[in-house]
ROKOLTI-502468 format. One line per field, with one value per residue (C-alpha): residue in one letter; residue number from 1; x, y, z. Coordinates in steps of 0.02 Angstrom, whole numbers, always signed. Example, Ala and Ser with C-alpha at 12.3 -4.5 7.8 and 13.67 -1.06 7.14 Angstrom:
code	c(A  S) .
pos	c(1  2) .
c1	c(+615  +684) .
c2	c(-225  -53) .
c3	c(+390  +357) .
***
This chain:
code	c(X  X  X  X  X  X  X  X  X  X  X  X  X  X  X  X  X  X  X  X  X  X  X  X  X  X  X  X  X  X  X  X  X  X  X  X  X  X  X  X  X  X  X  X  X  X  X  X  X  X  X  X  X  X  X  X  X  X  X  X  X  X  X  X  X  X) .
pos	c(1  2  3  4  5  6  7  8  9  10  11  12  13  14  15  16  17  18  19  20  21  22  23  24  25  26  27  28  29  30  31  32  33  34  35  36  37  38  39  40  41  42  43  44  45  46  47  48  49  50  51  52  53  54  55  56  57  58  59  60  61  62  63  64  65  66) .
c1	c(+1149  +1034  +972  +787  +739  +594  +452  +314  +132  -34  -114  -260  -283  -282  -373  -487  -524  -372  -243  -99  -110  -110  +31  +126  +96  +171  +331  +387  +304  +202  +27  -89  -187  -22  -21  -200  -203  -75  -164  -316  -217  -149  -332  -388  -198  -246  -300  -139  -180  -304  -212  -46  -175  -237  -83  -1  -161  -112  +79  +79  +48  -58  +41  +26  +70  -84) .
c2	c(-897  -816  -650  -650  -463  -417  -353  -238  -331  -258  -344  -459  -482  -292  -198  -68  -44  -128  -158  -23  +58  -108  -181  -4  -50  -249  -177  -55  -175  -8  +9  +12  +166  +279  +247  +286  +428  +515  +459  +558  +686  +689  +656  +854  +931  +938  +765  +716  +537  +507  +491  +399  +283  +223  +219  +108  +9  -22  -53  -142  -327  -443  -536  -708  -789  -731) .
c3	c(+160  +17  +90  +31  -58  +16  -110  -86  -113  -118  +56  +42  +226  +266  +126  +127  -72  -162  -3  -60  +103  +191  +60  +117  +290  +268  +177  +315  +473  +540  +587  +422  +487  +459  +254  +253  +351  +221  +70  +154  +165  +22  -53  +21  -14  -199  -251  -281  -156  -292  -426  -343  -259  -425  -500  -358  -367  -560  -529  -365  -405  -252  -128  -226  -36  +51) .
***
């Protein structure tokens, strides 16, 4: 009766440049477009998307299952 923690992956299956959006996606079971759609928009509200995309890209570790 271990509850398994569940752990956020960059996706290998669903990847567009390095699969945070798609990892995003995985983690809270939605639609991958929705993740990307806010990093675009986040991208042209200042460039902040830029920057957190690279630094998720950097943090977020591969899903060693896929």
């Amino acid at each position: 009766m271990t509850k398994q923690i569940k752990r956020l992956y960059r996706s290998q299956k669903d990847k567009v440049i390095a699969g945070v959006c798609g990892g995003i996606a995985e983690y809270f079971n939605i639609d991958p477009v929705i993740p990307r759609l806010i990093a675009v928009l986040l991208i042209f509200a200042g460039g902040f998307g830029i920057l957190a995309y690279i630094i998720a890209w950097i943090i977020i570790p591969q899903n060693p299952n896929q």
